[in-house]
N, C-alpha and C positions, 0 to 999 in steps of 0.2 A: 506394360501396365504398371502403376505405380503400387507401392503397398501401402496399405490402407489407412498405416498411422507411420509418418516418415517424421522425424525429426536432423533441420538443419543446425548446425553448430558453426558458427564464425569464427570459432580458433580452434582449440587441439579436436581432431577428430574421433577421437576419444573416448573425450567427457564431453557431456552436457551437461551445464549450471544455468539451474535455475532461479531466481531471484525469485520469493513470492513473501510482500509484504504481510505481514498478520497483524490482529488488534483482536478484538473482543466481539465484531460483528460475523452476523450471518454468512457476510460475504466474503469472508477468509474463507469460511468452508468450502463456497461456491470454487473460489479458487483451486485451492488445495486437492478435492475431487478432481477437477479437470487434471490440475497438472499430471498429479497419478495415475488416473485413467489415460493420461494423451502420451506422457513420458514416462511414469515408473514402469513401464516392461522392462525397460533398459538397464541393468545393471551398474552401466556407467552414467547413468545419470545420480547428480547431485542435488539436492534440493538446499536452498539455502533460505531458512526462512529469518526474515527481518522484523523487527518492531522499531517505528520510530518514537522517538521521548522528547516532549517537547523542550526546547532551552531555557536555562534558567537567567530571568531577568538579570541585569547586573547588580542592580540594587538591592535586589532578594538577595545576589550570592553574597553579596558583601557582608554579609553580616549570619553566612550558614559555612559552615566546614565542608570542603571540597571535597573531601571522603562521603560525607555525610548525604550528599547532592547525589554523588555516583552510586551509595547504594540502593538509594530512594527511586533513583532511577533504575537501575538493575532490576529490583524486586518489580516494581511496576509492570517492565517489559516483559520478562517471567509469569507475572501473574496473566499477562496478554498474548504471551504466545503460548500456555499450559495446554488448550484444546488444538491448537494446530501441532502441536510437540505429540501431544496423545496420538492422534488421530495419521501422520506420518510411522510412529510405532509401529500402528496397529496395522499399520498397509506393508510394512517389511520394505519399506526404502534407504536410502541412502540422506543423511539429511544431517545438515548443522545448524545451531543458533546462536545469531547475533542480534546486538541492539546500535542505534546510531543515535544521536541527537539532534535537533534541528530542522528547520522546513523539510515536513514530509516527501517533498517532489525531488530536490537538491538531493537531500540525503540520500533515499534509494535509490537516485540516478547514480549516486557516486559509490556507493556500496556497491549494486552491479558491476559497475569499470572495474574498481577494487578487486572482485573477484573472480574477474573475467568471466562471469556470466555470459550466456548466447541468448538468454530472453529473460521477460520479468512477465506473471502471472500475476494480474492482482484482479480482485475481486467488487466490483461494485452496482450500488444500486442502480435503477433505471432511472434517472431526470431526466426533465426536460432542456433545454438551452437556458431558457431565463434562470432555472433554479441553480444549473452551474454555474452561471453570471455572477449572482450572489456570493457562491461560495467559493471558498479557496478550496480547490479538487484536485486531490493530490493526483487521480487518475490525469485530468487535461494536464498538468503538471508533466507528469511523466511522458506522457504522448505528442506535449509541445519540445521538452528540452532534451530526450535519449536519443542517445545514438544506437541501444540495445536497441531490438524489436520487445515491445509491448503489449500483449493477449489480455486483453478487456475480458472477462466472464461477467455477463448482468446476472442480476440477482432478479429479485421480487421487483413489481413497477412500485413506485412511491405512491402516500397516500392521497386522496381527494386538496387534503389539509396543505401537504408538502409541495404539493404538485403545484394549487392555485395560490393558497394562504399566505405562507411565505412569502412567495414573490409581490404576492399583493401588500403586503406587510414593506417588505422591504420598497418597494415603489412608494408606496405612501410616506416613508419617512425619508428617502431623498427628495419628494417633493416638498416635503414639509420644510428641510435644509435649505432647498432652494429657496423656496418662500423666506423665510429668514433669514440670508443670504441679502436678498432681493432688497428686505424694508433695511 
């Protein structure tokens, strides 16, 4: 019989490193919960939680001090990962914080490699297909391009608004393109 919460590692038998992105939503927490309940018994488990910062245009930098970009960035990512930083404390684990720049999906694909992570825990809302159509989702991101294993936790369903509106929103003005396009 198997026990009841088993965690696999694909490198040092060990450690376990976990990769779990943070930001300022609900659904960090969602994450962060699981990962603790599913892995912090473990001792050797690492948690490594990440904030990505979006990149700074070139045309913005050219004209901002590169110290000055880094620490606007830093403070940011701090201020976004404070309740996931608390809340890892308060559970008595094992845990570090870093920030990355750049396409959300890339980036913590490549932070996990980097840190030879065994999986990455991120946290996301429930959509539909159409509605991640639209958006750039850093989860389908991760789940099309990792070579790590990836644990999706849903959060809440989105709303009536999110669910229909948007996509209807977004439909209407690619065909409006189109039409435009067309004359």
């Amino acid at each position: 019989m198997l026990p009841e919460r088993q965690s696999y590692n694909l490198g040092d038998k060990s450690m376990n490193k976990i990769l779990i992105p943070v930001d300022d939503s609900s659904n960090t927490l969602l994450a962060l919960k699981h990962a603790v309940n599913t892995y912090g018994k473990n001792p050797a488990t690492e948690f490594h939680i990440c904030n990505v910062q979006p990149g700074m245009y070139r045309h913005i930098s050219k004209f901002i001090n590169k110290n000055t970009i880094y620490e606007w960035q830093a403070e940011r990512a701090k201020l976004a990962a404070k309740t996931a930083a608390d809340f890892l404390e308060r559970a008595g684990v094992n845990f570090s914080f870093n920030y990355v720049c750049g396409d959300k999906g890339e980036a913590l694909r490549d932070e996990a490699s980097r840190l030879g992570c065994s999986r990455i825990v991120i946290g996301s809302a429930k959509k539909n297909t159409l509605m991640r159509l639209f958006e750039n989702s850093t989860t389908a991101k991760l789940l099309e391009t990792s070579n790590i294993p990836v644990e999706v936790v849903t959060g809440r369903s989105v709303s009536a608004m999110e669910r229909w509106g948007i996509p209807a929103i977004g439909a209407g003005a690619a065909t409006a393109l189109m039409a435009a396009i067309i004359d």
